[in-house]
TIMI-2910 file (N, C-alpha, C, CB; in pm, 1 decimal, decimal comma, always signed):
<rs>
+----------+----------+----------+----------+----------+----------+----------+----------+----------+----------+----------+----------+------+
!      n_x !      n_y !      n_z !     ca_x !     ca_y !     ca_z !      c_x !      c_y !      c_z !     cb_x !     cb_y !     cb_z ! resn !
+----------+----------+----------+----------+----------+----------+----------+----------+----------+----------+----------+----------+------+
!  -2703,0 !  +6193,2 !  -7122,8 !  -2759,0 !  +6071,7 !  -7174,7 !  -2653,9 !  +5961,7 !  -7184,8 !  -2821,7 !  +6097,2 !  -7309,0 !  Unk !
!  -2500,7 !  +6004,7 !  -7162,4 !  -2419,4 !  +5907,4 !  -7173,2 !  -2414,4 !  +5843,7 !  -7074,1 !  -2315,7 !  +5933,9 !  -7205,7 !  Unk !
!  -2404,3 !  +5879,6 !  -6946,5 !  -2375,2 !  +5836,9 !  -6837,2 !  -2463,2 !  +5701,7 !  -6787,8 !  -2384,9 !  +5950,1 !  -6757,0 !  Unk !
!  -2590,7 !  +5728,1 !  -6800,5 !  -2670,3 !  +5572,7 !  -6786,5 !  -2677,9 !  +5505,1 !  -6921,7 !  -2839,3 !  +5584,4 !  -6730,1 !  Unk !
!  -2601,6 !  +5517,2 !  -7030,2 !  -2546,1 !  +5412,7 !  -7067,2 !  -2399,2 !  +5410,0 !  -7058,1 !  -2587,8 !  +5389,4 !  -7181,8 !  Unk !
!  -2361,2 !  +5421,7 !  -6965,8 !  -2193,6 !  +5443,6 !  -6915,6 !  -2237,0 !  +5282,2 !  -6817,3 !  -2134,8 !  +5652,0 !  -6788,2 !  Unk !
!  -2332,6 !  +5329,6 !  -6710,9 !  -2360,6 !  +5287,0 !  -6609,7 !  -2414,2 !  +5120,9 !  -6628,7 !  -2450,2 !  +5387,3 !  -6555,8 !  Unk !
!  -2503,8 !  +5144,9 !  -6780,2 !  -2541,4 !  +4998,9 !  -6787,3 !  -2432,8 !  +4907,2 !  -6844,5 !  -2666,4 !  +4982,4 !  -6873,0 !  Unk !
!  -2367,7 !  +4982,2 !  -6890,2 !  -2232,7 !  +4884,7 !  -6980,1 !  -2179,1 !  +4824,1 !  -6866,0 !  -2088,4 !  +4979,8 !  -7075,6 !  Unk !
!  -2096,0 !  +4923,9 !  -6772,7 !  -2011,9 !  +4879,6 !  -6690,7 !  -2098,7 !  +4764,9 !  -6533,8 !  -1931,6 !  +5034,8 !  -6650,2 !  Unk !
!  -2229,5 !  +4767,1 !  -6536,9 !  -2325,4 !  +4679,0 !  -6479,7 !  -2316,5 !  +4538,8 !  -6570,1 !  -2477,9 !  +4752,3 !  -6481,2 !  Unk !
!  -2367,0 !  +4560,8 !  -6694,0 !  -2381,6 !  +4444,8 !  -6745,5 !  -2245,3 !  +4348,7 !  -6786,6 !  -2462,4 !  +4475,4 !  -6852,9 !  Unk !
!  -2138,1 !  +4467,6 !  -6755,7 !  -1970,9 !  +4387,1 !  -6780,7 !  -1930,9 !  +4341,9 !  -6636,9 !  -1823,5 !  +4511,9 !  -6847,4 !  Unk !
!  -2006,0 !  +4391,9 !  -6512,1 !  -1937,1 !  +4299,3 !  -6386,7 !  -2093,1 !  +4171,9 !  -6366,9 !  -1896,1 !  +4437,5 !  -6191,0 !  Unk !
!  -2119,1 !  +4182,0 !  -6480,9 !  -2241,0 !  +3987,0 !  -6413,1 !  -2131,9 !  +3923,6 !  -6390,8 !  -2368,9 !  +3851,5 !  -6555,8 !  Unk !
!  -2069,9 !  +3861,9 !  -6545,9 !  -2024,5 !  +3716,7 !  -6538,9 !  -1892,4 !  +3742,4 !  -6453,3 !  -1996,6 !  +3637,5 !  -6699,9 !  Unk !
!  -1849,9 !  +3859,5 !  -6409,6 !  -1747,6 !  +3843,5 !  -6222,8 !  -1862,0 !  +3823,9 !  -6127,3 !  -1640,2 !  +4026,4 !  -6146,0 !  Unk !
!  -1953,2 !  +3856,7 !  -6108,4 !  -1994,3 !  +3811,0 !  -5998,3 !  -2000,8 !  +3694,3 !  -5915,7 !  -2066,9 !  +3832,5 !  -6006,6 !  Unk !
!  -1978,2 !  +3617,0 !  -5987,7 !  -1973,0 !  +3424,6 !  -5967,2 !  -1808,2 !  +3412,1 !  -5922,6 !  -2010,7 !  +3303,7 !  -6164,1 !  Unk !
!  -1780,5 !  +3478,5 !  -5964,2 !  -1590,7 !  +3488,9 !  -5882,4 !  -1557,8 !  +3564,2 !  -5817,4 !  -1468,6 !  +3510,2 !  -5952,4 !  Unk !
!  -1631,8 !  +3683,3 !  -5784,3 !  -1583,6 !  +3772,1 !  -5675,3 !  -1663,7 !  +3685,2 !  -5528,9 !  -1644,0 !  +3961,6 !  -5709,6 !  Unk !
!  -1760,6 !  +3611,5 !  -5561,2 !  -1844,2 !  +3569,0 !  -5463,6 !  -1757,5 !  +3432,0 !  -5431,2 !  -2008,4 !  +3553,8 !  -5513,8 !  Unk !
!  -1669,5 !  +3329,2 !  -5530,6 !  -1636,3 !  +3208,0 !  -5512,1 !  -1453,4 !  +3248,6 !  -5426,3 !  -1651,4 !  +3114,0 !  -5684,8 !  Unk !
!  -1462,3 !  +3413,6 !  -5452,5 !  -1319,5 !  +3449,7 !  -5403,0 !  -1326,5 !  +3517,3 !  -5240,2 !  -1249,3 !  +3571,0 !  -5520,6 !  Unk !
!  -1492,4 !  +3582,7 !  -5207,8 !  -1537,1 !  +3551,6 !  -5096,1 !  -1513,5 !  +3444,4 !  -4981,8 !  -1624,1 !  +3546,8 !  -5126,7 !  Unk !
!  -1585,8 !  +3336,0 !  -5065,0 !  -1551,8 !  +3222,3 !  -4991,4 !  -1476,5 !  +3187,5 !  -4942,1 !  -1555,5 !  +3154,0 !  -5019,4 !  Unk !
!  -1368,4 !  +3177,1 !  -5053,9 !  -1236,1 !  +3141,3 !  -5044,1 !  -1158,2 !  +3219,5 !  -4978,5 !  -1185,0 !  +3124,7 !  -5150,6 !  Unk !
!  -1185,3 !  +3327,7 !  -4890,3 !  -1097,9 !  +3403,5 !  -4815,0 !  -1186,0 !  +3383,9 !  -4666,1 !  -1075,0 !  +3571,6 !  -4881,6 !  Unk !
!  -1314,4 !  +3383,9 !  -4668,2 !  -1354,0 !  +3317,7 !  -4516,1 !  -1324,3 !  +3214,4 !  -4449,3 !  -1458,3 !  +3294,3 !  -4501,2 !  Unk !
!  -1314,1 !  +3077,2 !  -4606,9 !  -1251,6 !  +2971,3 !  -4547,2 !  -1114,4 !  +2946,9 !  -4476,9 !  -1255,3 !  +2902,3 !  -4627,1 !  Unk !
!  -1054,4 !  +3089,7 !  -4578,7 !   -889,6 !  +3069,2 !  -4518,8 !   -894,9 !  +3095,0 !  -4395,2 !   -769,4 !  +3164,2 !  -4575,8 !  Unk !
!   -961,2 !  +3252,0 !  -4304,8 !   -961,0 !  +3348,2 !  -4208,9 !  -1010,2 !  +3185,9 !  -4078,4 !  -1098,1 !  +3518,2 !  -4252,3 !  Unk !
!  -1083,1 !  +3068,9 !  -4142,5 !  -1159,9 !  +2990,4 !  -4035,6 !  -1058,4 !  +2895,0 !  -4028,8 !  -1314,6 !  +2931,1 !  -4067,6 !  Unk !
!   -999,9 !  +2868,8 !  -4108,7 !   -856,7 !  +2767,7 !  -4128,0 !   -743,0 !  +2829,9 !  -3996,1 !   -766,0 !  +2799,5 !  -4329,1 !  Unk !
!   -704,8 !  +2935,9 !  -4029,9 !   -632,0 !  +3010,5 !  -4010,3 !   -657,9 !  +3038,0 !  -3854,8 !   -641,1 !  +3106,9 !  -4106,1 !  Unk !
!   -797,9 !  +3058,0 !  -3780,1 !   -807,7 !  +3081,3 !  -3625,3 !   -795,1 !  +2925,0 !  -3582,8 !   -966,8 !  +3165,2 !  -3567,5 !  Unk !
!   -835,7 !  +2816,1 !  -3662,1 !   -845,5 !  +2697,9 !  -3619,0 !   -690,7 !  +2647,1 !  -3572,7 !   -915,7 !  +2616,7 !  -3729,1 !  Unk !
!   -596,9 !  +2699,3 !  -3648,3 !   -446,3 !  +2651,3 !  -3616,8 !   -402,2 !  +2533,7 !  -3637,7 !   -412,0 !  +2661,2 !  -3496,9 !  Unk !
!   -285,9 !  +2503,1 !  -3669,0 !   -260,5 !  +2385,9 !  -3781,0 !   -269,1 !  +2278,3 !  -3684,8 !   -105,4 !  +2386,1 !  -3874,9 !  Unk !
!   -356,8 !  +2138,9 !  -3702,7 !   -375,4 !  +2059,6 !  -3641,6 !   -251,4 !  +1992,2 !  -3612,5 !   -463,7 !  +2003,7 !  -3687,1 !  Unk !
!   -166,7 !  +1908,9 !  -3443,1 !    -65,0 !  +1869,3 !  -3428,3 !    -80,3 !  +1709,6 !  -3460,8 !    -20,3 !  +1915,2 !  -3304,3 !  Unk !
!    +23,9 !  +1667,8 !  -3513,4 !    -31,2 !  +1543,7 !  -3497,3 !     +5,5 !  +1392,9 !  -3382,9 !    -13,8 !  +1514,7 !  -3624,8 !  Unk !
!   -136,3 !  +1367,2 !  -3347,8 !   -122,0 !  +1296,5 !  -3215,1 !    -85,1 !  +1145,6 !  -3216,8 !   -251,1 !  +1309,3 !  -3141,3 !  Unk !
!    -11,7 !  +1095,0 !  -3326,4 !    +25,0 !   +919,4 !  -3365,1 !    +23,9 !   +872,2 !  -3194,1 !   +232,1 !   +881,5 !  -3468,3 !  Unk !
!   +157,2 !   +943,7 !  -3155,2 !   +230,9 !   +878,9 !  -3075,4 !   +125,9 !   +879,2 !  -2930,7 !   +384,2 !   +952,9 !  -3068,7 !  Unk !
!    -34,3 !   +885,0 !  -2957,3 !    -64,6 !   +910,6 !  -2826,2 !   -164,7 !   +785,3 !  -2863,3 !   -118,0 !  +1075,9 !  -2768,8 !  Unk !
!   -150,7 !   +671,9 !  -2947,9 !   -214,5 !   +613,0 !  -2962,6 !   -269,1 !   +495,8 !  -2866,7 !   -178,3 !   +602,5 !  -3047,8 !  Unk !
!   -133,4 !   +465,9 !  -2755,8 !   -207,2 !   +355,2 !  -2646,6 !   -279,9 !   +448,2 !  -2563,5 !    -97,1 !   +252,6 !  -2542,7 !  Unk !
!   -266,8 !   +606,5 !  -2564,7 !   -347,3 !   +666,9 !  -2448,1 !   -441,2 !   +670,3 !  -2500,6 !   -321,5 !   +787,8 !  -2384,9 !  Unk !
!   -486,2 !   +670,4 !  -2599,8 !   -618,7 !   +682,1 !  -2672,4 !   -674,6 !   +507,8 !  -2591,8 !   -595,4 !   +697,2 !  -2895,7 !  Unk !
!   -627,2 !   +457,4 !  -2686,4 !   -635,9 !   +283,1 !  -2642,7 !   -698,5 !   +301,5 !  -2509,0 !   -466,4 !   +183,3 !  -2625,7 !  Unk !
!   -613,5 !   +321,8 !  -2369,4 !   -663,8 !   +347,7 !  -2261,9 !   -728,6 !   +447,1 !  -2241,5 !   -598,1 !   +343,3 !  -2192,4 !  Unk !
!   -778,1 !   +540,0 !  -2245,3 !   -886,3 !   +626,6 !  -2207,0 !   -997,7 !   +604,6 !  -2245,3 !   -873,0 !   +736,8 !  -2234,7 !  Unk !
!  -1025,0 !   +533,4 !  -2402,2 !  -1092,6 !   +480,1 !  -2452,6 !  -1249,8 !   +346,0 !  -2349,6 !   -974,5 !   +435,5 !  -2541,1 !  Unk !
!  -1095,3 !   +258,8 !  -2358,6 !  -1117,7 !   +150,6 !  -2268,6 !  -1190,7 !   +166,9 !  -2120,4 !   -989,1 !    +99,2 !  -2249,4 !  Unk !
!  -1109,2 !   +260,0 !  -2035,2 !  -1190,1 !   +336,2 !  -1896,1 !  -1300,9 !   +382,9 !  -1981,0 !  -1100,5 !   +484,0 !  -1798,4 !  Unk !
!  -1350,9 !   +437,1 !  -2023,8 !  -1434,8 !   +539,7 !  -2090,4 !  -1610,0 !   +413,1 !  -2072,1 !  -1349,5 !   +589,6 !  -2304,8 !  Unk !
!  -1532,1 !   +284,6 !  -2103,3 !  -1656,9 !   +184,8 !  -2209,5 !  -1668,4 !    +84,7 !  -2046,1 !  -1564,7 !    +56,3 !  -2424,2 !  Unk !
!  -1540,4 !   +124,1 !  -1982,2 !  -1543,7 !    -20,7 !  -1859,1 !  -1668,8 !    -19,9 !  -1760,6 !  -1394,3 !    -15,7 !  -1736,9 !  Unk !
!  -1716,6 !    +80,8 !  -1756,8 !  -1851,0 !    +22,5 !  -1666,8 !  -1952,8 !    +22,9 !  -1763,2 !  -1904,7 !   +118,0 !  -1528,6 !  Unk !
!  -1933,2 !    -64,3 !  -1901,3 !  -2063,9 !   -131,2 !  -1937,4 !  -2030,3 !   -294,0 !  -1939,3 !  -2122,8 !    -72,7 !  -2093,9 !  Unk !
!  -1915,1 !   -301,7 !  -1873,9 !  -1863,5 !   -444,0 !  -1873,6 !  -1720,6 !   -487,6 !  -1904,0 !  -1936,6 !   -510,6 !  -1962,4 !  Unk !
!  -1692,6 !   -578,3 !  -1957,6 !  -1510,4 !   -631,0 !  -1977,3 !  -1520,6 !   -579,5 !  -2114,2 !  -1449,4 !   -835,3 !  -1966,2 !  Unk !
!  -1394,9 !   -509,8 !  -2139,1 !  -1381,2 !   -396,6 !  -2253,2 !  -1272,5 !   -496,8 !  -2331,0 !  -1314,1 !   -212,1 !  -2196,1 !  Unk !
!  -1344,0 !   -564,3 !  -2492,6 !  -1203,7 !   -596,3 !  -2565,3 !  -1180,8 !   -458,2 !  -2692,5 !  -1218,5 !   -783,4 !  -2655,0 !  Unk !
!  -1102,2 !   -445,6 !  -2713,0 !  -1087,5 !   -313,9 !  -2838,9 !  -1041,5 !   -373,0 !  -2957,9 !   -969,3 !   -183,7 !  -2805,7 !  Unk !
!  -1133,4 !   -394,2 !  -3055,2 !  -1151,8 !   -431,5 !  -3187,0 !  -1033,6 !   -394,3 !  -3278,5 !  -1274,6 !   -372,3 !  -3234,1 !  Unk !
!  -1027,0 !   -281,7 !  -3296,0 !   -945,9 !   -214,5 !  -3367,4 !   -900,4 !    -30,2 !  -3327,6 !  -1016,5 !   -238,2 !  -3498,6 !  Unk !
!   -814,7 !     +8,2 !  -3377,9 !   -744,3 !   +123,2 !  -3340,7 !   -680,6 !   +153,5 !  -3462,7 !   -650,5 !   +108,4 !  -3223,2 !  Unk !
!   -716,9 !   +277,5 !  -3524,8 !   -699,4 !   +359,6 !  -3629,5 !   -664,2 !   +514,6 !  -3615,2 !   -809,8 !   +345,3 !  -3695,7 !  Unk !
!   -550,9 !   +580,9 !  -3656,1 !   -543,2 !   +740,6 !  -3690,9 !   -592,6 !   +765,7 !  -3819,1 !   -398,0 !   +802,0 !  -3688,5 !  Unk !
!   -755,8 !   +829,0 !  -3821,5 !   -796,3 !   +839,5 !  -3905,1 !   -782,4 !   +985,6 !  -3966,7 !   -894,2 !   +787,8 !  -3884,0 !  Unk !
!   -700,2 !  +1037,4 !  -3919,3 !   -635,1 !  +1203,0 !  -3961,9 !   -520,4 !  +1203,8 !  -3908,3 !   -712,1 !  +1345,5 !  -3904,5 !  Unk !
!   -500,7 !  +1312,5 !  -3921,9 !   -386,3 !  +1385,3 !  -3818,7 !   -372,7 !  +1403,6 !  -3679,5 !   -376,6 !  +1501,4 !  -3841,8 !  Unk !
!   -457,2 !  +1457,6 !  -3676,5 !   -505,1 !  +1508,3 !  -3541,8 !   -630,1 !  +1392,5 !  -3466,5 !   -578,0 !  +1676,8 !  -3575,1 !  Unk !
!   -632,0 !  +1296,9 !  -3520,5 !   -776,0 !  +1206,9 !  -3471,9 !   -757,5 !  +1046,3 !  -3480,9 !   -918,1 !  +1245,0 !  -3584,0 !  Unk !
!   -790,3 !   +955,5 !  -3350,9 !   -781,3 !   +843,2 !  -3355,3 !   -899,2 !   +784,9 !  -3322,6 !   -689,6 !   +809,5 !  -3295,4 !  Unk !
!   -958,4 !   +674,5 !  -3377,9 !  -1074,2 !   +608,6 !  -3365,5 !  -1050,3 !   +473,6 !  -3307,7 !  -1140,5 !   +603,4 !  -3490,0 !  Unk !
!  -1108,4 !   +460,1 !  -3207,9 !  -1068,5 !   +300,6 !  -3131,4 !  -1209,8 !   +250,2 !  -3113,3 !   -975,0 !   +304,4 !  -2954,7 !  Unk !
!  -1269,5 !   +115,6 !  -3161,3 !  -1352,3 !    +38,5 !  -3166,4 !  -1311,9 !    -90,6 !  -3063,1 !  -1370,9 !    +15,9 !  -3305,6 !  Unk !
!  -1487,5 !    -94,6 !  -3001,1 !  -1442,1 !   -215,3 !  -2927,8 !  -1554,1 !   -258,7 !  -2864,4 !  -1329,7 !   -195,6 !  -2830,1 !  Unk !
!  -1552,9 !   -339,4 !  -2754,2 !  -1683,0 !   -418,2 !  -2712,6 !  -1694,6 !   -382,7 !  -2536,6 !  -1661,1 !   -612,8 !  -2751,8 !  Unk !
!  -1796,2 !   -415,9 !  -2474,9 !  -1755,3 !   -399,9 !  -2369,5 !  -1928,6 !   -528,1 !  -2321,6 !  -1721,6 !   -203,5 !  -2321,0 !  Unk !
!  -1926,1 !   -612,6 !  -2219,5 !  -1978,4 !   -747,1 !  -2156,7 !  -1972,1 !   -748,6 !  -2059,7 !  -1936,0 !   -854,5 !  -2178,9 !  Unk !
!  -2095,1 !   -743,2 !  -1983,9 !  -2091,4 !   -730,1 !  -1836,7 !  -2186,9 !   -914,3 !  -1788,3 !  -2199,5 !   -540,2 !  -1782,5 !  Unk !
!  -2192,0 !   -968,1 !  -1937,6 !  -2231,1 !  -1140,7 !  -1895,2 !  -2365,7 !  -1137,1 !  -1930,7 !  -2215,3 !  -1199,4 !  -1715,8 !  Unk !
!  -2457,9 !  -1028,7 !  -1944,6 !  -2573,8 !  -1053,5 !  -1970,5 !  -2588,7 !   -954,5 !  -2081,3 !  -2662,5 !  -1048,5 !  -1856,3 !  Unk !
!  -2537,4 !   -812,0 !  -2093,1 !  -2529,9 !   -741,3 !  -2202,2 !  -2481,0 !   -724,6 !  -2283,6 !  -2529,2 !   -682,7 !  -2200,8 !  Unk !
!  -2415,5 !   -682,4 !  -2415,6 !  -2306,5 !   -670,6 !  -2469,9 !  -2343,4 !   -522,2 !  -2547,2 !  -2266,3 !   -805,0 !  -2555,8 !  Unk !
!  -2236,8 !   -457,8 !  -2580,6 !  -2215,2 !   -316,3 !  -2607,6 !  -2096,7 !   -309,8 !  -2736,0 !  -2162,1 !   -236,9 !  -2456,8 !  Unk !
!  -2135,3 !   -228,1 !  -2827,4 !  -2000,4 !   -177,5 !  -2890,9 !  -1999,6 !    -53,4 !  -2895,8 !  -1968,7 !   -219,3 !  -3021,6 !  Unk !
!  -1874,9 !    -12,0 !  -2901,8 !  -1829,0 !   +159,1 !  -2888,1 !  -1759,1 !   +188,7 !  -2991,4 !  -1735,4 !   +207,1 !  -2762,6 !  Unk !
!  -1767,7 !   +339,1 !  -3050,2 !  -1699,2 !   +395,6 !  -3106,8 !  -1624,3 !   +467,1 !  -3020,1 !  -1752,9 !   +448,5 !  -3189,8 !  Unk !
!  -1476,6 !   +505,1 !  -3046,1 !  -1459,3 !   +636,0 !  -2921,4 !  -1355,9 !   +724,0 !  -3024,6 !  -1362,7 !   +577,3 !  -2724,8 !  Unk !
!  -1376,2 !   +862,6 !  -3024,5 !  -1282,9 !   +910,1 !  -3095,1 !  -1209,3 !  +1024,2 !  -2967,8 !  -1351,8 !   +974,9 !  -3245,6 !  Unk !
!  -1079,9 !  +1052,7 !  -3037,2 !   -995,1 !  +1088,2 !  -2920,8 !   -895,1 !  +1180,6 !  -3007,2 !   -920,4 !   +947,9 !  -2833,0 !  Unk !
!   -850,2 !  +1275,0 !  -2939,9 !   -783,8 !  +1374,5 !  -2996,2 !   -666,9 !  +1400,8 !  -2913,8 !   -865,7 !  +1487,0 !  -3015,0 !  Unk !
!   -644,8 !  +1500,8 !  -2826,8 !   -632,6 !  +1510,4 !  -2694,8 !   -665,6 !  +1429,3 !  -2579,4 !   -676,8 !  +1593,3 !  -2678,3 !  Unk !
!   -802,3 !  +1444,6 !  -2601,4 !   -842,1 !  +1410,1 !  -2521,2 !  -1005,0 !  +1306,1 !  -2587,4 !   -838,5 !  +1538,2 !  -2431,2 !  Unk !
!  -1065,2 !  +1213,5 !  -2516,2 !  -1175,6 !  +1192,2 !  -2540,0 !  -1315,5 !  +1296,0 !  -2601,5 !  -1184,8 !  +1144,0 !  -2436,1 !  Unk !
!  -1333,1 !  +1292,5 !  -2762,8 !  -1378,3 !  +1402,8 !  -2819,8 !  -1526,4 !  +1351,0 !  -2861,9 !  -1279,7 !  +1455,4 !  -2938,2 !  Unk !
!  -1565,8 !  +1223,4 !  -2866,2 !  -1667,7 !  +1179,7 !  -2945,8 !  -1655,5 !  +1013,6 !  -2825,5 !  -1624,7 !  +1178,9 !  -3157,8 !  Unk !
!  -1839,6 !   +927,1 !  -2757,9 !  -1787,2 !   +826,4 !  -2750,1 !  -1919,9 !   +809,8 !  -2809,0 !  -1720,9 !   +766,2 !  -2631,0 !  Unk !
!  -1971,9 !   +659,0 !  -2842,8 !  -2084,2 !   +598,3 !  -2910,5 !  -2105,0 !   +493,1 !  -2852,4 !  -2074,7 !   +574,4 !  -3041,7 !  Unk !
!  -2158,3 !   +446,6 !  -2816,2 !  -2226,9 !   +335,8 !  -2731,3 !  -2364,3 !   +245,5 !  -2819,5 !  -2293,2 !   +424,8 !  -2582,8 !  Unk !
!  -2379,3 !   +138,8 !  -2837,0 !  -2493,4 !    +42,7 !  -2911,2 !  -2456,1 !    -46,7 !  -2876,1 !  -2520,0 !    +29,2 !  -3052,7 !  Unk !
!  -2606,8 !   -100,8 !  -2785,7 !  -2633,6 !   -233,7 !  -2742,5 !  -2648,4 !   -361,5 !  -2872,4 !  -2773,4 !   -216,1 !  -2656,3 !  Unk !
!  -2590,1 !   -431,5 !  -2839,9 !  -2578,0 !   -588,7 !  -2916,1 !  -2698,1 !   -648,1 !  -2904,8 !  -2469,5 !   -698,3 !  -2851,4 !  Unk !
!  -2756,0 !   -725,3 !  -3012,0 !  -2796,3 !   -808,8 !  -2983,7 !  -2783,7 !   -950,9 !  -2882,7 !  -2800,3 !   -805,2 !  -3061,6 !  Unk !
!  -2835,9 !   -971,9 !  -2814,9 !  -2777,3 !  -1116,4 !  -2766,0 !  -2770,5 !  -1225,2 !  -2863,3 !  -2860,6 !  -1174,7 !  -2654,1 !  Unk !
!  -2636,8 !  -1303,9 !  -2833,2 !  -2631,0 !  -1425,4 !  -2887,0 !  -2705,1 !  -1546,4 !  -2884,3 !  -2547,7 !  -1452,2 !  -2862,5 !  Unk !
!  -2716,9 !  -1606,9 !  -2989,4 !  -2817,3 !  -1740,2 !  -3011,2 !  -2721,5 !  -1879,8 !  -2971,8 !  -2877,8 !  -1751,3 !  -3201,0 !  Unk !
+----------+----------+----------+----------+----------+----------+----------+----------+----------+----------+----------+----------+------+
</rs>
């Protein structure tokens, strides 16, 4: 007769761990996904290639000006810009890592 109340004690003494063995779960999958991902390098110095790859990337929707150019991480640069072929106009997002990773394209309104 001791034993299932052996059994309920030591049940009802691991609840309030359960919320930390589960938040310590986590916290070891996230590391294991961190950890295959490999420490991001960081790409500053590749910032006019970004600039240009960018630019080719947007040039056949027209004459490409680039707004702005940002390292918005470590590993990640965001170059904004326009691109006008005289009757259309376009803006781009382009994000770039390595290599061209993300581009975005939205037609302009025409001007009044």
């Amino acid at each position: 007769m001791k034993h299932p109340l052996l059994i309920a004690s030591l049940l009802l003494a691991t609840i309030p761990l359960g919320g930390c063995v589960a938040g310590m779960a986590v916290g070891a999958v996230d590391m294991a996904v961190r950890g295959a991902r490999g420490k991001p390098e960081n790409n500053a110095a590749l910032l006019p290639t970004a600039v240009q790859a960018c630019s080719a990337r947007a040039a056949p929707y027209g004459t490409v000006k680039v707004i702005d150019k940002q390292q918005v991480s470590i590993d990640r640069i965001k170059v904004w810009g326009t691109a006008d072929n005289g009757t259309t106009r376009h803006s781009f997002e382009c994000t770039y890592g390595k290599k061209i990773t993300s581009f975005k394209l939205r037609a302009l309104p025409a001007a009044r």
